[in-house]
PyMOL Python script that loads the backbone (N, CA, C, O; Angstrom):
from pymol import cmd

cmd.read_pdbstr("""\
ATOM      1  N   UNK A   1     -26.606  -9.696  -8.767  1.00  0.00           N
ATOM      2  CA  UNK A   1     -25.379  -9.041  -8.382  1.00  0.00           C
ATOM      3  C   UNK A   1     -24.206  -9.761  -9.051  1.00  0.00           C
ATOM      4  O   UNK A   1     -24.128 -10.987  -8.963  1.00  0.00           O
ATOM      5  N   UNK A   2     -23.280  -9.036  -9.724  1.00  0.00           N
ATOM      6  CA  UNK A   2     -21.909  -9.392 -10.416  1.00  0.00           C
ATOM      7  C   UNK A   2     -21.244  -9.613  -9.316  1.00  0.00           C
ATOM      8  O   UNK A   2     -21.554  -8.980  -8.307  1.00  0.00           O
ATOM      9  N   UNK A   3     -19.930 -10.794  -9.279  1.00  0.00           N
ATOM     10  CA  UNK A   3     -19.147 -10.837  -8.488  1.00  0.00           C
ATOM     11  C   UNK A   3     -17.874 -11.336  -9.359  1.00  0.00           C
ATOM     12  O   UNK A   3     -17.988 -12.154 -10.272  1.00  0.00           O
ATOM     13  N   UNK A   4     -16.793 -10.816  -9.014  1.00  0.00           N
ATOM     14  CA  UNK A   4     -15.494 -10.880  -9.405  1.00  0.00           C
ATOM     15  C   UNK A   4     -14.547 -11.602  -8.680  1.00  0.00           C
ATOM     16  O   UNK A   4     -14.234 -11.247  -7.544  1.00  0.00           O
ATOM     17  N   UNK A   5     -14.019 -12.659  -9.266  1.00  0.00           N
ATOM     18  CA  UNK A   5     -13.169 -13.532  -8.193  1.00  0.00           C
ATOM     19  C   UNK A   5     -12.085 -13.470  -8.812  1.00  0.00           C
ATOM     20  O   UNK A   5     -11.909 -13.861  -9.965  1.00  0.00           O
ATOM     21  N   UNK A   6     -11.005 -12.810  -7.855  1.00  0.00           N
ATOM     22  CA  UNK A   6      -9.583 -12.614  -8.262  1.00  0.00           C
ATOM     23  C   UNK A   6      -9.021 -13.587  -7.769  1.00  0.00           C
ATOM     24  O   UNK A   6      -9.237 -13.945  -6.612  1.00  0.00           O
ATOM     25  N   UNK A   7      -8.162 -14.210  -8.608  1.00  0.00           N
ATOM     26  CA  UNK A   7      -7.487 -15.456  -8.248  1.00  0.00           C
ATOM     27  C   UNK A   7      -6.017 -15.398  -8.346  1.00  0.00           C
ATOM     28  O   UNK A   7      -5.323 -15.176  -9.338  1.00  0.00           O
ATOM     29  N   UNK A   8      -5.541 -15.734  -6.642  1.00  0.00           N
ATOM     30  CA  UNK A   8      -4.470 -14.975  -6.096  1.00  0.00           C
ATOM     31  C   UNK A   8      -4.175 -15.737  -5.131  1.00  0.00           C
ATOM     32  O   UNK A   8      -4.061 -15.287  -3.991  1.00  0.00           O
ATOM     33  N   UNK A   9      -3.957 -17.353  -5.495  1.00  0.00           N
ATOM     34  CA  UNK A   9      -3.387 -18.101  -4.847  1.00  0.00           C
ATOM     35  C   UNK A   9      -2.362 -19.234  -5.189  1.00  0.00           C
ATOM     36  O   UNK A   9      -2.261 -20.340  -4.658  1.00  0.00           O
ATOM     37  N   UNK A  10      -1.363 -18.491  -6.572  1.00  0.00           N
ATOM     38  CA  UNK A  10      -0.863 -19.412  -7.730  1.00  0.00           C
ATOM     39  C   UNK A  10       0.406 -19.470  -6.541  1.00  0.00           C
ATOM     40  O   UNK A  10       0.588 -18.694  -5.603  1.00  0.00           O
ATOM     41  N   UNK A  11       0.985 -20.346  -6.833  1.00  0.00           N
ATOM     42  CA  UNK A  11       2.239 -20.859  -5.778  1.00  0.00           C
ATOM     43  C   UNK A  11       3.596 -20.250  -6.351  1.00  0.00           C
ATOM     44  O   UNK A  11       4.686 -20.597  -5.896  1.00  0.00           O
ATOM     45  N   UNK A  12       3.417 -19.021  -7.707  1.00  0.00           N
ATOM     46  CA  UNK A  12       4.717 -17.715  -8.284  1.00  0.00           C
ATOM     47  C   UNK A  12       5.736 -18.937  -7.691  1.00  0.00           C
ATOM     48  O   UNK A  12       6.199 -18.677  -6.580  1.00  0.00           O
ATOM     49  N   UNK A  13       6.119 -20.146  -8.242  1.00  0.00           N
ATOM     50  CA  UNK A  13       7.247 -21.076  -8.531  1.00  0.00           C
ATOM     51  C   UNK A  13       8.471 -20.275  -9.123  1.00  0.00           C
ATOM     52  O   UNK A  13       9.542 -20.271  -8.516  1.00  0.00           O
ATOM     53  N   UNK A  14       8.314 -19.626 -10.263  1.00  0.00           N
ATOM     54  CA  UNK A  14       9.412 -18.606 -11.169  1.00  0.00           C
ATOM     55  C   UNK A  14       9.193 -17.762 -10.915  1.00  0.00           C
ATOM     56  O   UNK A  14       9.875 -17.286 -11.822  1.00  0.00           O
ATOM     57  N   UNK A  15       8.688 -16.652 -10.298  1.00  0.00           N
ATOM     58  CA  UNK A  15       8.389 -15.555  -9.995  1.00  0.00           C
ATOM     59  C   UNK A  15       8.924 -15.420  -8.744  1.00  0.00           C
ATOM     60  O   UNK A  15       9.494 -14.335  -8.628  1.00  0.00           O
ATOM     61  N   UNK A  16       8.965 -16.201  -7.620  1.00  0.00           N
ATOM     62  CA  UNK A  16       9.713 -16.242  -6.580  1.00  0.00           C
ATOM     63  C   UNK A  16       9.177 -15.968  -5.095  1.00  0.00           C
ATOM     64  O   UNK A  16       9.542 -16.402  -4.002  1.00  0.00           O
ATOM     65  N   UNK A  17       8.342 -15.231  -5.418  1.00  0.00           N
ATOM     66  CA  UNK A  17       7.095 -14.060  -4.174  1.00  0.00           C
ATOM     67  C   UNK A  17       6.001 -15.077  -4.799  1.00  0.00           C
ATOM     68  O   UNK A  17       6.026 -15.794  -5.800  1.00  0.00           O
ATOM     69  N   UNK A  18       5.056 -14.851  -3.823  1.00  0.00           N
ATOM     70  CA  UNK A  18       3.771 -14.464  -4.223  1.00  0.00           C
ATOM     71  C   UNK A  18       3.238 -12.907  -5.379  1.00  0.00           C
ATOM     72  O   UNK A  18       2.897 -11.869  -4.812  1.00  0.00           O
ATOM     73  N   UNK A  19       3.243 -12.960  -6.481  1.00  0.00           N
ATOM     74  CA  UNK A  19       2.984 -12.019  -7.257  1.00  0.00           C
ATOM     75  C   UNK A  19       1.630 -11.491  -7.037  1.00  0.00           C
ATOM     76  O   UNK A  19       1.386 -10.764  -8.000  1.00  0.00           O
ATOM     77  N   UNK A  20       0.317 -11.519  -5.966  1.00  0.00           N
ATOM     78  CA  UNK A  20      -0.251 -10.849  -5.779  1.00  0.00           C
ATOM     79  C   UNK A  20       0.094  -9.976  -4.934  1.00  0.00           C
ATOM     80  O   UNK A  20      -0.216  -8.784  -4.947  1.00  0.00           O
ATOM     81  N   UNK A  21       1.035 -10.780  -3.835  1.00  0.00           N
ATOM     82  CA  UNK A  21       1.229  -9.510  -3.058  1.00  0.00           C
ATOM     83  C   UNK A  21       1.846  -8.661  -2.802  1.00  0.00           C
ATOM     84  O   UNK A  21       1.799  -7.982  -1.776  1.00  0.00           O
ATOM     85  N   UNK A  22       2.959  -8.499  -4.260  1.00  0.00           N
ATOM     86  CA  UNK A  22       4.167  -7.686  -5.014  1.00  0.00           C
ATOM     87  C   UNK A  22       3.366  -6.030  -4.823  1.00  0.00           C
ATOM     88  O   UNK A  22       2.339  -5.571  -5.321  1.00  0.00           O
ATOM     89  N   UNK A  23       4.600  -5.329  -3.665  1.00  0.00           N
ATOM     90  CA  UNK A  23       4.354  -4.290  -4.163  1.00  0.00           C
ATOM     91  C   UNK A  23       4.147  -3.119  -5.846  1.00  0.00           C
ATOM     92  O   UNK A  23       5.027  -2.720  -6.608  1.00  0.00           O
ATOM     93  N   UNK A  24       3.210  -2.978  -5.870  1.00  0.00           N
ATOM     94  CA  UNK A  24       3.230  -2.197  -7.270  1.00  0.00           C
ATOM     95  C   UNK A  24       3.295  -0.990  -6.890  1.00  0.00           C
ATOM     96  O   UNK A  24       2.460  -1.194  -6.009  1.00  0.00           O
ATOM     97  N   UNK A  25       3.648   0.598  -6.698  1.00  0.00           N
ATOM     98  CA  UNK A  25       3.066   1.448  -6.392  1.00  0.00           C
ATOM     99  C   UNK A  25       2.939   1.779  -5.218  1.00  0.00           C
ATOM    100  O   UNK A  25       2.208   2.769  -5.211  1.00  0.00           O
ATOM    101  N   UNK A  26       3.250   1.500  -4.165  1.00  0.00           N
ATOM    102  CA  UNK A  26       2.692   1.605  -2.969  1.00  0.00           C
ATOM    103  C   UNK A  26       1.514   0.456  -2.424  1.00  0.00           C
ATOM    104  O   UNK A  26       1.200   0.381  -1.236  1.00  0.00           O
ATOM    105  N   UNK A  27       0.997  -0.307  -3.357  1.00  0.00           N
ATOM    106  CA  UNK A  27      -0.013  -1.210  -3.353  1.00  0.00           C
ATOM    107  C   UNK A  27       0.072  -2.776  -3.608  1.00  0.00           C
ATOM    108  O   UNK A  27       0.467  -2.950  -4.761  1.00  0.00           O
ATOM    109  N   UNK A  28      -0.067  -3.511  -3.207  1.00  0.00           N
ATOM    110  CA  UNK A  28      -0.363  -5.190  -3.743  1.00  0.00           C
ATOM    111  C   UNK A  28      -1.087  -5.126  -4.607  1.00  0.00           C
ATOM    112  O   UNK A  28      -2.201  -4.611  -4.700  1.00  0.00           O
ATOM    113  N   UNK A  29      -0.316  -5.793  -5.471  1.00  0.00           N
ATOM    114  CA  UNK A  29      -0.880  -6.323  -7.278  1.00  0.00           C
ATOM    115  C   UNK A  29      -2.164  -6.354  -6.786  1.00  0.00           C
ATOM    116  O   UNK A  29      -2.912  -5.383  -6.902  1.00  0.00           O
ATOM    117  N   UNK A  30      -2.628  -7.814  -6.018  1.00  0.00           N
ATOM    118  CA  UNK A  30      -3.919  -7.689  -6.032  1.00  0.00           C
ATOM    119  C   UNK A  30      -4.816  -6.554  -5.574  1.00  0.00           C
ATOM    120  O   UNK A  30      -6.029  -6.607  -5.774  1.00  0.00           O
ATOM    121  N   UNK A  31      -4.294  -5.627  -5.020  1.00  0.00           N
ATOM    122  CA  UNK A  31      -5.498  -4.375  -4.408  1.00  0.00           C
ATOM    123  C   UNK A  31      -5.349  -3.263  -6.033  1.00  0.00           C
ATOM    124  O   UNK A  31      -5.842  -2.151  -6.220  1.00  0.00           O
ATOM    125  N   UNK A  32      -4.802  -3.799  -6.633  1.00  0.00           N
ATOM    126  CA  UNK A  32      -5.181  -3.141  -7.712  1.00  0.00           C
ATOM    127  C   UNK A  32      -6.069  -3.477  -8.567  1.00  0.00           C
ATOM    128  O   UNK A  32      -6.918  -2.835  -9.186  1.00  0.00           O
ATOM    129  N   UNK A  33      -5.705  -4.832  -8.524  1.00  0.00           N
ATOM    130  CA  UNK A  33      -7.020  -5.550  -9.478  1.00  0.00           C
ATOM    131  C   UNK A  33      -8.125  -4.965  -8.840  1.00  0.00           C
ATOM    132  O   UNK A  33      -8.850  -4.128  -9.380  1.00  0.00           O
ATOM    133  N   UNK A  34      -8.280  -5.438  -7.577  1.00  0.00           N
ATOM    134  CA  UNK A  34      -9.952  -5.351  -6.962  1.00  0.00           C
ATOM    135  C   UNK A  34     -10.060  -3.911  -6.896  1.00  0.00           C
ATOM    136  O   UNK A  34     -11.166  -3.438  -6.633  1.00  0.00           O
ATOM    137  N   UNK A  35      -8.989  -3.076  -7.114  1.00  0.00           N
ATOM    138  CA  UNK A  35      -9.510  -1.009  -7.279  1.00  0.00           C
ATOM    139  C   UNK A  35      -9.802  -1.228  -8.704  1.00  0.00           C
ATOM    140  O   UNK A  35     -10.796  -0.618  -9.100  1.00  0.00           O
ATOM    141  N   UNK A  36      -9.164  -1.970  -9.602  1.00  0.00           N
ATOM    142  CA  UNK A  36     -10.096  -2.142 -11.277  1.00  0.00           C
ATOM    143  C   UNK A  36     -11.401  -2.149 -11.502  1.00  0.00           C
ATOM    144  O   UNK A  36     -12.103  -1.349 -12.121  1.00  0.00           O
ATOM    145  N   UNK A  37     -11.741  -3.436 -10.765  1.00  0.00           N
ATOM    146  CA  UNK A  37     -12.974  -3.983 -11.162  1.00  0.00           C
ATOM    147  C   UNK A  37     -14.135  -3.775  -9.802  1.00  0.00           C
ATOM    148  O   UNK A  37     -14.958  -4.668  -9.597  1.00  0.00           O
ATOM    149  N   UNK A  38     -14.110  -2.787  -9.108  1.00  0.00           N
ATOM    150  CA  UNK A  38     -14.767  -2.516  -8.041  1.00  0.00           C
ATOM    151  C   UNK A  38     -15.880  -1.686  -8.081  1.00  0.00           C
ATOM    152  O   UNK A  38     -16.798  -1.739  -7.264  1.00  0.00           O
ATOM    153  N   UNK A  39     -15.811  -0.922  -9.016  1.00  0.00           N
ATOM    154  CA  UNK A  39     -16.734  -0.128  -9.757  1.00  0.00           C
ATOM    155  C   UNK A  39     -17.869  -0.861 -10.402  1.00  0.00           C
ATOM    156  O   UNK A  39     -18.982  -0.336 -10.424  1.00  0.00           O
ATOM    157  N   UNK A  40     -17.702  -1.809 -10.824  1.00  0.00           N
ATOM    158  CA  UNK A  40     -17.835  -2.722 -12.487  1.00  0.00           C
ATOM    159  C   UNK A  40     -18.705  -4.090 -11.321  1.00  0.00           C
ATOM    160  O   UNK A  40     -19.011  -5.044 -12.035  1.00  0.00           O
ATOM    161  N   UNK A  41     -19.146  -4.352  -9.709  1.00  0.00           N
ATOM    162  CA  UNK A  41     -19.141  -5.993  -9.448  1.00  0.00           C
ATOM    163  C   UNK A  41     -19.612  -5.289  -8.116  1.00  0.00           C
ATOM    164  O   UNK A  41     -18.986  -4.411  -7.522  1.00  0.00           O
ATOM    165  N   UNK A  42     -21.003  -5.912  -7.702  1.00  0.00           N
ATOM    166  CA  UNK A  42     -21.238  -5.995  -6.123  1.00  0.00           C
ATOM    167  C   UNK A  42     -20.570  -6.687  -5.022  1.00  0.00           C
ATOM    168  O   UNK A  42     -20.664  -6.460  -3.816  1.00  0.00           O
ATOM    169  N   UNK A  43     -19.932  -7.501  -5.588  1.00  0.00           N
ATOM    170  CA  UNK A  43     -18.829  -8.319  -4.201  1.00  0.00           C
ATOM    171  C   UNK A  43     -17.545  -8.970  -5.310  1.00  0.00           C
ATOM    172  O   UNK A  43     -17.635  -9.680  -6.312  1.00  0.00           O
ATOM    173  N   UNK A  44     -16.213  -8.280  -4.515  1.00  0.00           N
ATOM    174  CA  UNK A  44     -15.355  -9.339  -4.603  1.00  0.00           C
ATOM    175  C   UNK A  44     -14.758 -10.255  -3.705  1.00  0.00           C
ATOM    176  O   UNK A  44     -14.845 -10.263  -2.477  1.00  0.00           O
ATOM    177  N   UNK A  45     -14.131 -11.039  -4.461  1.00  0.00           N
ATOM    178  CA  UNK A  45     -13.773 -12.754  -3.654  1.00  0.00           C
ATOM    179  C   UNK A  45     -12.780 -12.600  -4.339  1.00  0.00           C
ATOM    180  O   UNK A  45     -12.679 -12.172  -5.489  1.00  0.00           O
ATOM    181  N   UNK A  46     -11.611 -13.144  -3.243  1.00  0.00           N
ATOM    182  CA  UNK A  46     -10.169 -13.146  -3.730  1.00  0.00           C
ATOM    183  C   UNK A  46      -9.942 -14.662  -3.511  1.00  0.00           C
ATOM    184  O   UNK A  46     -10.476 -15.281  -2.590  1.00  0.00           O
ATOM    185  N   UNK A  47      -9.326 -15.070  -4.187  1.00  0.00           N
ATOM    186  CA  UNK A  47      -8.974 -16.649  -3.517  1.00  0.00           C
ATOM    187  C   UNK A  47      -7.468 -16.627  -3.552  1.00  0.00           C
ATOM    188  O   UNK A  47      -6.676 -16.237  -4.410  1.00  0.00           O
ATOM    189  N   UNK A  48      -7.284 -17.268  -2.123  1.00  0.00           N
ATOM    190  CA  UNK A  48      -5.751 -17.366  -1.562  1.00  0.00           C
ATOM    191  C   UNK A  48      -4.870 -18.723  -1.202  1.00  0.00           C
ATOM    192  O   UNK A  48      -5.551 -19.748  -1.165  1.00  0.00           O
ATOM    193  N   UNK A  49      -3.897 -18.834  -1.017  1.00  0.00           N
ATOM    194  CA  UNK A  49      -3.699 -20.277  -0.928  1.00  0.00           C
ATOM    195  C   UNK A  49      -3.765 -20.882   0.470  1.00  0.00           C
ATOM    196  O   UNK A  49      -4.199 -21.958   0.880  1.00  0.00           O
ATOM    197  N   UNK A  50      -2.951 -19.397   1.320  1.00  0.00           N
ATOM    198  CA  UNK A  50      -3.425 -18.910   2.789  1.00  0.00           C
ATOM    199  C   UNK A  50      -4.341 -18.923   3.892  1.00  0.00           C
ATOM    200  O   UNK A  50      -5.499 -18.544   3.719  1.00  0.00           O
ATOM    201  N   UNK A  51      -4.034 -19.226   4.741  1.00  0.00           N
ATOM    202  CA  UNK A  51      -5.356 -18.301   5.403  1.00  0.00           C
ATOM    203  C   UNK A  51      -4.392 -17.003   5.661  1.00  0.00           C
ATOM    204  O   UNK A  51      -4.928 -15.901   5.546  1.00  0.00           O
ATOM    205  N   UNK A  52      -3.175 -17.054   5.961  1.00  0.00           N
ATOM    206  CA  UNK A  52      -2.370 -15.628   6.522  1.00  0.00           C
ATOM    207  C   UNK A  52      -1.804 -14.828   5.358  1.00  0.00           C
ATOM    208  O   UNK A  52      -0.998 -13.898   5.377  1.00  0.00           O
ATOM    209  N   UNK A  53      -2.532 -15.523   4.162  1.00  0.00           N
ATOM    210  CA  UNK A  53      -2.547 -14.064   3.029  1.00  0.00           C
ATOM    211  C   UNK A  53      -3.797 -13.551   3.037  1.00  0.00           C
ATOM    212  O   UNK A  53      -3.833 -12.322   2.986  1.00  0.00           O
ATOM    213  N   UNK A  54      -5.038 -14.228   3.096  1.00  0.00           N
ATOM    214  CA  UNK A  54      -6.075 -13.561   3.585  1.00  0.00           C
ATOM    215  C   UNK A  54      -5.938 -12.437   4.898  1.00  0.00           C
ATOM    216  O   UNK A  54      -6.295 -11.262   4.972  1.00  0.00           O
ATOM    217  N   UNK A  55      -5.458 -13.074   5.599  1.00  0.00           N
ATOM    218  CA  UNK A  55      -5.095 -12.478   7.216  1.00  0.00           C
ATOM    219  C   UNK A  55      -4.503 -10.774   6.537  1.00  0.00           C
ATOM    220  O   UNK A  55      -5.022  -9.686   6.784  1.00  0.00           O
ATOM    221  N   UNK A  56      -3.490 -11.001   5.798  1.00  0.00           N
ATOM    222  CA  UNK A  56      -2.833  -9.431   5.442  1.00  0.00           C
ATOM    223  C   UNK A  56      -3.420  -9.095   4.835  1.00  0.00           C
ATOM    224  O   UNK A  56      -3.472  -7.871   4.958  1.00  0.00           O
ATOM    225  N   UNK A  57      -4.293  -9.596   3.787  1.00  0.00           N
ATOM    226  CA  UNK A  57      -5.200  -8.291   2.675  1.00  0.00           C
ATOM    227  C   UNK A  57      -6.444  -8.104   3.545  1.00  0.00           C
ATOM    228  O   UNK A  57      -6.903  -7.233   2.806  1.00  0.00           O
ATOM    229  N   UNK A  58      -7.245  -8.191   4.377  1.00  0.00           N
ATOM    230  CA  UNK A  58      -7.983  -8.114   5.150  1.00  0.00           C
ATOM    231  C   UNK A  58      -8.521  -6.794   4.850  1.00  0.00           C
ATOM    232  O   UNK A  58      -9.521  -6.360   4.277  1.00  0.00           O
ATOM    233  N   UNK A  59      -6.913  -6.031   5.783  1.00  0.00           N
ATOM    234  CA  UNK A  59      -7.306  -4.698   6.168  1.00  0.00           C
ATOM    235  C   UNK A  59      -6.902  -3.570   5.087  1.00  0.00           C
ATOM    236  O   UNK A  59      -7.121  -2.372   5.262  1.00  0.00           O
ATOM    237  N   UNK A  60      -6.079  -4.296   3.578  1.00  0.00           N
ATOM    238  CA  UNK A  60      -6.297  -3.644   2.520  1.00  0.00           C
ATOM    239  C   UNK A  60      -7.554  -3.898   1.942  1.00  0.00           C
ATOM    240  O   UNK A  60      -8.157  -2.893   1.565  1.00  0.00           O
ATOM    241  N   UNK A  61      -8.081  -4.948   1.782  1.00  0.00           N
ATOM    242  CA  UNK A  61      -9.051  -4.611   1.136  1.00  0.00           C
ATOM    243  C   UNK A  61     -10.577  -5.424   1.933  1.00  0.00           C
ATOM    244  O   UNK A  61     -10.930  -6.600   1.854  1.00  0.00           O
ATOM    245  N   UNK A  62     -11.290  -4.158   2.744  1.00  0.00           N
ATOM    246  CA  UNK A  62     -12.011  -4.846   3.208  1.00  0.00           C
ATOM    247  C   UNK A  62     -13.705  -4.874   3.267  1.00  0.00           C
ATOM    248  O   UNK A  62     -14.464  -5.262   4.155  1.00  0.00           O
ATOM    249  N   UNK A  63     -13.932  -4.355   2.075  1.00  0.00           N
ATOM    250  CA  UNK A  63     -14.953  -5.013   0.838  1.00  0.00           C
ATOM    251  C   UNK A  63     -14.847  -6.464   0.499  1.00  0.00           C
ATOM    252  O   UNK A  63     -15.927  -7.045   0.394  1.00  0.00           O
ATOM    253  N   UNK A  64     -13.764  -7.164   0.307  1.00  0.00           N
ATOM    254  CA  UNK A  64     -13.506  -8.407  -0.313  1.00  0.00           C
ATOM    255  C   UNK A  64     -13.864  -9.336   0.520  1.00  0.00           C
ATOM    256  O   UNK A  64     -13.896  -8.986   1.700  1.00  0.00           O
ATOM    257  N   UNK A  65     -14.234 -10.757   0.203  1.00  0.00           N
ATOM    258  CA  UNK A  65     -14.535 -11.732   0.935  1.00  0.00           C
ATOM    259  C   UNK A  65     -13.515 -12.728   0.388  1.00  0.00           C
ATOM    260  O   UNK A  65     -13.405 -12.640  -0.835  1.00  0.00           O
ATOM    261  N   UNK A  66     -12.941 -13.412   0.810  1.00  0.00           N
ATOM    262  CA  UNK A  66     -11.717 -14.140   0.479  1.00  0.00           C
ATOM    263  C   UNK A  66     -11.981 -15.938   0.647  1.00  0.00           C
ATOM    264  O   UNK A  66     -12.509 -16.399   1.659  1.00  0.00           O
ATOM    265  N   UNK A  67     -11.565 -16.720  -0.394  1.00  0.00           N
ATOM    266  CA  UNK A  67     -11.681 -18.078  -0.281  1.00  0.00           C
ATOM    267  C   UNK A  67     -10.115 -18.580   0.054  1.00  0.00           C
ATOM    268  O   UNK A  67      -9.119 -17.976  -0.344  1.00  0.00           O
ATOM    269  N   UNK A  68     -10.095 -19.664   0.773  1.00  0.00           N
ATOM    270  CA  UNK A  68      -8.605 -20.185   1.111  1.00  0.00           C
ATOM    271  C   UNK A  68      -8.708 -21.637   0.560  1.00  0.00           C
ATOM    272  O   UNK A  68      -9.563 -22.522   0.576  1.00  0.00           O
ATOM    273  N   UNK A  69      -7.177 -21.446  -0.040  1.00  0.00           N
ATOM    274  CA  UNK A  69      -7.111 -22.983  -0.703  1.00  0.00           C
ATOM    275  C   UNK A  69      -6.650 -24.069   0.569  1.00  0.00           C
ATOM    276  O   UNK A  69      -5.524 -24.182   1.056  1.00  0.00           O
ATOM    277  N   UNK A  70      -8.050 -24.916   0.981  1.00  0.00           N
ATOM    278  CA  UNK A  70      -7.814 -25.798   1.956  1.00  0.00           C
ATOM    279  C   UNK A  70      -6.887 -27.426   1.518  1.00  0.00           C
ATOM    280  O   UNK A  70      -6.705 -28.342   2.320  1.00  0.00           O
ATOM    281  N   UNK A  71      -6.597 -27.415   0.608  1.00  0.00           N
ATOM    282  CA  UNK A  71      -5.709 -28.499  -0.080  1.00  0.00           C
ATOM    283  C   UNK A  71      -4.147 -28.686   0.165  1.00  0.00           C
ATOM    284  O   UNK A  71      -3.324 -29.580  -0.032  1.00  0.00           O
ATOM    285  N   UNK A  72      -4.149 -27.277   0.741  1.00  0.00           N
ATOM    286  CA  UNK A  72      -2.125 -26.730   0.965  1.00  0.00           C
ATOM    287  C   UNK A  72      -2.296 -27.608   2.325  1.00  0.00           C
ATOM    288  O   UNK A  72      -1.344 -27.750   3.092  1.00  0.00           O
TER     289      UNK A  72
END
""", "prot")
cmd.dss("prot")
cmd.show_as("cartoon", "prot")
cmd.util.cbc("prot")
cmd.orient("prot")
């Protein structure tokens, strides 16, 4: 089984937000990635810096299994 790990826990210093979870569309950057490559991978894994950005993409995307950066 392919698995795709979107990595979506950069600390957007110049960017200002979190840029995964920038509305695009009606959608978070990242729920677009994982509508990309969802077709294409038996499990995705998002990694967050969070646990309460995990907490909000949850119930967007909830196929995904999510890693939290325990170092913050």
């Amino acid at each position: 089984m392919d698995t795709a790990l979107i990595l979506a826990g950069g600390q957007s210093i110049r960017f200002g937000t979190p840029k995964a979870l920038v509305d695009v569309a009606g959608k978070p950057m990242v729920a677009r990635v994982a509508d990309a490559v969802a077709s294409l991978v038996g499990e995705i894994v998002v990694s967050v810096a969070e646990a309460r950005d995990a907490d909000f993409l949850r119930p967007i995307l909830p196929r995904a299994k999510f890693a939290v950066d325990r170092r913050r």
